[in-house]
Backbone as CSV, one residue per row, in Angstrom:
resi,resn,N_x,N_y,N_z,CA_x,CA_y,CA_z,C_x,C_y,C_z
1,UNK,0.844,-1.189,0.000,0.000,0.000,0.000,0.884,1.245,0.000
2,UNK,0.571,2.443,-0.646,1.235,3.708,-0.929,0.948,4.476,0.351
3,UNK,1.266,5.643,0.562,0.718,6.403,1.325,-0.656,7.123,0.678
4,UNK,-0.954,7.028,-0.813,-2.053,7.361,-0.955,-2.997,6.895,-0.481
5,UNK,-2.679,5.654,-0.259,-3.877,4.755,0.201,-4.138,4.649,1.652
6,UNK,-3.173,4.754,2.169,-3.337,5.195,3.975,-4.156,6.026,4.344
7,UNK,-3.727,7.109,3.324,-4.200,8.590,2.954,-5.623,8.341,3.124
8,UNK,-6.046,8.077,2.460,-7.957,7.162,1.935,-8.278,6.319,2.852
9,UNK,-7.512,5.144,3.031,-8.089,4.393,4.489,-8.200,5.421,5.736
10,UNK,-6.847,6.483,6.173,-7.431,7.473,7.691,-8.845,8.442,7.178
11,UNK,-8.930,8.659,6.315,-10.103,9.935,5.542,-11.415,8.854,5.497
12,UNK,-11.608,7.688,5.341,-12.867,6.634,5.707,-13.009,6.673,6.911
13,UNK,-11.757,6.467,7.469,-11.897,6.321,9.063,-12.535,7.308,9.362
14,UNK,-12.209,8.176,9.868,-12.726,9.747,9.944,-14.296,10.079,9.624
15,UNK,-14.735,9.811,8.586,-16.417,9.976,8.149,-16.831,8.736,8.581
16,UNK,-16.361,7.263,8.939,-17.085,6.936,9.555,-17.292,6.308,10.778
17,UNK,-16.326,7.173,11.652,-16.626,7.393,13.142,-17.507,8.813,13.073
18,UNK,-17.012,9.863,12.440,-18.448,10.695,12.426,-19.911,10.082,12.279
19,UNK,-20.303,9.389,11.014,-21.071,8.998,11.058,-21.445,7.947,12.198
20,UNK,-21.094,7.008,12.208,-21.864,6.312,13.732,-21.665,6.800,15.334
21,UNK,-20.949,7.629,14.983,-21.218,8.533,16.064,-22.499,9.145,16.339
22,UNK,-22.677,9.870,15.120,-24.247,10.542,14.372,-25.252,9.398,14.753
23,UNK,-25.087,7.852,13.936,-25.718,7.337,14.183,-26.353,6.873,15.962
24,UNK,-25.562,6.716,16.535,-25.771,7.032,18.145,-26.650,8.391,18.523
25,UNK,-26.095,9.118,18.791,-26.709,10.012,18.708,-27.920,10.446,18.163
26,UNK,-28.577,9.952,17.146,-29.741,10.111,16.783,-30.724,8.511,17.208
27,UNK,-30.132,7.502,17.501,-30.736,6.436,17.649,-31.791,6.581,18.567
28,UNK,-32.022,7.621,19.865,-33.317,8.185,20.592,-34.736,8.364,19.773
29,UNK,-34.107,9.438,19.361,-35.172,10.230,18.903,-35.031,9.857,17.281
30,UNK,-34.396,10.908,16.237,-34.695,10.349,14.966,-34.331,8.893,14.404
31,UNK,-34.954,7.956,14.947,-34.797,6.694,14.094,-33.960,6.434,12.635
32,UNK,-35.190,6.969,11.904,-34.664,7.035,10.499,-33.260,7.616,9.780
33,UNK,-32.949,8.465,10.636,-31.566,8.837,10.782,-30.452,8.186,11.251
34,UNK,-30.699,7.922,12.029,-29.911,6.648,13.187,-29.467,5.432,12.088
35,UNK,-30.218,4.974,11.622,-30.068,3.837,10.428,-29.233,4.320,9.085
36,UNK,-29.797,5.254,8.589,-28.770,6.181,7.929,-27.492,6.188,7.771
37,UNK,-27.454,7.157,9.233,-26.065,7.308,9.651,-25.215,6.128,9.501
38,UNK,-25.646,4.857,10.418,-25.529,3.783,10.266,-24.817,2.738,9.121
39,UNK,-25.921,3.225,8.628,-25.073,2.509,6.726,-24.290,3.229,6.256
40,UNK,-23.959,4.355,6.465,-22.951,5.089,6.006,-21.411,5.182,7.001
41,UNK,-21.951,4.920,8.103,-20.557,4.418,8.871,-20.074,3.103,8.196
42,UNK,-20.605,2.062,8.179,-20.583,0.823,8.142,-20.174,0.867,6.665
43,UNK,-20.406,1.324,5.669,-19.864,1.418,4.128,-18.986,1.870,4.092
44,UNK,-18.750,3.169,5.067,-16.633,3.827,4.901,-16.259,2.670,5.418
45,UNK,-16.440,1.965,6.527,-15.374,0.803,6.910,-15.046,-0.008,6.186
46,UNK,-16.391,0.059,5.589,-16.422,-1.755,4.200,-14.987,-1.499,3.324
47,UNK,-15.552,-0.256,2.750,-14.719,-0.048,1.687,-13.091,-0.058,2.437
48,UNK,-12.879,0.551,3.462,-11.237,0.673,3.934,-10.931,-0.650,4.546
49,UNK,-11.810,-1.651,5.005,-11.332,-2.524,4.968,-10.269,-3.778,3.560
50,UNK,-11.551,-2.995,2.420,-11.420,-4.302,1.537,-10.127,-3.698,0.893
51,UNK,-9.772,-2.360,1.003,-8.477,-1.659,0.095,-7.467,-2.265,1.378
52,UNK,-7.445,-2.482,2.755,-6.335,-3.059,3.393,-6.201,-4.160,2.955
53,UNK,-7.211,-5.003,2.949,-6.845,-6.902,2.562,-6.697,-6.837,1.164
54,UNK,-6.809,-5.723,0.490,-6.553,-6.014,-1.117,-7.406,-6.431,-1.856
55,UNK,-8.569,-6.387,-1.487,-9.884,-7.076,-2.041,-10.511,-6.385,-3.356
56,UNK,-10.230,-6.618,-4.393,-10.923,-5.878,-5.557,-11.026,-4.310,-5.435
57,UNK,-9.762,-3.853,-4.839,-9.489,-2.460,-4.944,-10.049,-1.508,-5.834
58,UNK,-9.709,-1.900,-7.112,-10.266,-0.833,-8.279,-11.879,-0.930,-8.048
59,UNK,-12.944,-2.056,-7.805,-13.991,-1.880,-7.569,-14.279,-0.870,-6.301
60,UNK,-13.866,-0.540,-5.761,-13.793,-0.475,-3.851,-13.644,1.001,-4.473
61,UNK,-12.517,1.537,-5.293,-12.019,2.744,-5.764,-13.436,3.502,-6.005
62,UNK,-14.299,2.940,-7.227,-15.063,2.951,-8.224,-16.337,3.512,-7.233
63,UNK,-16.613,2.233,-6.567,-18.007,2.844,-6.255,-17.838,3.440,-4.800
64,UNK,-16.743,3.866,-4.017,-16.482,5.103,-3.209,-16.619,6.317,-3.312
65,UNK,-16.439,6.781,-5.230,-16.606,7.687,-5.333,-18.003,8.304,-5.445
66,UNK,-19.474,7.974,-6.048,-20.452,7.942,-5.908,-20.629,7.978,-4.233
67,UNK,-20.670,6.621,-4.109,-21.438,6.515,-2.627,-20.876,8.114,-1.517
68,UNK,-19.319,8.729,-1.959,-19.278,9.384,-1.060,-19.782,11.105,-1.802
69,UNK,-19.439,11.034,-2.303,-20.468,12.495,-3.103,-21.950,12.285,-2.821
70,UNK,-22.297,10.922,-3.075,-23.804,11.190,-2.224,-24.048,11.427,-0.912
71,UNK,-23.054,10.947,-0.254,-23.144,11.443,0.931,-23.027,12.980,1.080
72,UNK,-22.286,13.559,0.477,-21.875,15.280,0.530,-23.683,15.999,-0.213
73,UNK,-24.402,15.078,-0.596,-25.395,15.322,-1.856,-26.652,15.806,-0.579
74,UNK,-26.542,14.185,0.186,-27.825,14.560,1.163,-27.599,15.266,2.346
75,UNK,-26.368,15.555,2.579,-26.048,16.228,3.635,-26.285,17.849,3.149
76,UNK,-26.353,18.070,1.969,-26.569,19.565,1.306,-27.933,19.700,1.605
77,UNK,-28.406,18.522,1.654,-29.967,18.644,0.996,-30.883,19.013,2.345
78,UNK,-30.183,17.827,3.275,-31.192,17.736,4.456,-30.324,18.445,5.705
79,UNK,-29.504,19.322,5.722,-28.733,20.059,6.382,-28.799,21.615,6.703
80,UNK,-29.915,22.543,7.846,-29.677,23.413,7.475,-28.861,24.564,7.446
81,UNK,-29.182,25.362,7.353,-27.736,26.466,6.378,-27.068,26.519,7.620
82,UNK,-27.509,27.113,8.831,-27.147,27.377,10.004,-26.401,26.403,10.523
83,UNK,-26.049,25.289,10.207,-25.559,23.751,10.842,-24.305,23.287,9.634
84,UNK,-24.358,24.279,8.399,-23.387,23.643,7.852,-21.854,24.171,8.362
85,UNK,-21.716,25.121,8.976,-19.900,25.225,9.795,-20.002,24.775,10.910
86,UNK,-20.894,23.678,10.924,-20.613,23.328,12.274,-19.196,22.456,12.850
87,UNK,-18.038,22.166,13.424,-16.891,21.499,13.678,-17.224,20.296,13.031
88,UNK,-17.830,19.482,13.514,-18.369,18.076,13.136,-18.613,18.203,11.593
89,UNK,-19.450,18.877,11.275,-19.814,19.020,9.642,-18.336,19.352,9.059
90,UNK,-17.950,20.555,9.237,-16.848,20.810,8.828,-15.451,19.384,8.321
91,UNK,-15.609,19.215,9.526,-14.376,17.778,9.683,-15.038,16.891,8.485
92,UNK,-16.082,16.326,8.768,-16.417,15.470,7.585,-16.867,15.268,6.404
93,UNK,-17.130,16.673,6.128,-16.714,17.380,4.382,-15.502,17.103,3.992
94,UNK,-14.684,17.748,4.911,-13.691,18.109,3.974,-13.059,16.888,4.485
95,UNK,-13.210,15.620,5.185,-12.464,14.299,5.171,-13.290,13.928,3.816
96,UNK,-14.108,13.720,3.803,-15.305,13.544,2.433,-14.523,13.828,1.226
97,UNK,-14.564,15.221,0.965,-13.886,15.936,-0.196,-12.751,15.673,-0.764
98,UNK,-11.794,15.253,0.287,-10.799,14.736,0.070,-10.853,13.452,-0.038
99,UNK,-11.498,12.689,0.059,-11.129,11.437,0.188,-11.759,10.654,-1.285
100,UNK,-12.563,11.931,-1.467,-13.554,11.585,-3.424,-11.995,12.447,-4.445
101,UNK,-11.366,12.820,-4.126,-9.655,12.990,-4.448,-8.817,11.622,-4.750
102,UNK,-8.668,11.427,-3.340,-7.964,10.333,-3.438,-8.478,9.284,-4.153
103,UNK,-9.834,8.683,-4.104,-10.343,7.892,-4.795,-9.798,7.666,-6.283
104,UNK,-10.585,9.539,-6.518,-10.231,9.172,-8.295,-8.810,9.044,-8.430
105,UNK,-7.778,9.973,-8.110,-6.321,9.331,-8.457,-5.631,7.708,-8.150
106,UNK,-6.291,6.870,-7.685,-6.364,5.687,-6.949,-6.554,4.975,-8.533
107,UNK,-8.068,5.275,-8.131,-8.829,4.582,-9.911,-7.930,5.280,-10.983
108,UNK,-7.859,6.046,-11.123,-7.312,6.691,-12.676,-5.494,5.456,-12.416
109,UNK,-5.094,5.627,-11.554,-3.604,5.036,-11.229,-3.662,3.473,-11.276
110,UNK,-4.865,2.873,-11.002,-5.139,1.559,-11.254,-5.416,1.030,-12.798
111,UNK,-5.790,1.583,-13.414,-6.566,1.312,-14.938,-5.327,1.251,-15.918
């Protein structure tokens, strides 16, 4: 593994301890959120797991990049204005942002 890829495995890490963090945190009261959050913790791990064991990387590359722009997609959507500098938000944009970076140079470097 490069340091690019470390790079991308700590930046998964990162969004998804935010996220199940989130997911905790909402597991009271908003349910539907809680689950959410949830699958989206649980999918950054998937994916940084399968790029450590080497598991069909270029796939792992591929559909990281989607899944995590959608994440940046509904967080625009269902986020309001007042809540987007929030520390927490902040941190996991721009681990987000960067990490749909690393992706594509990953994929483009694999092909």
């Amino acid at each position: 593994m490069t340091g690019l890829h470390w790079l991308g495995v700590a930046l998964a890490g990162v969004t998804a301890v935010v996220h199940l963090w989130l997911a905790y945190a909402f597991v009271t009261g908003a349910t539907g959120l809680a689950v959410g959050f949830l699958v989206a913790g649980v999918g950054f791990l998937a994916g940084a797991a399968a790029v450590l064991v080497d598991y069909r990387r270029r796939l792992f590359y591929a559909l990281g990049i989607p899944f995590t722009l959608g994440q940046i997609g509904i967080w625009v959507a269902v986020t309001p204005p007042g809540e987007y500098l929030s520390p927490v938000a902040v941190t996991d944009k721009l681990a987000q942002v960067v990490l749909v970076v690393v992706l594509v140079v990953l994929l483009r470097r694999s092909s």
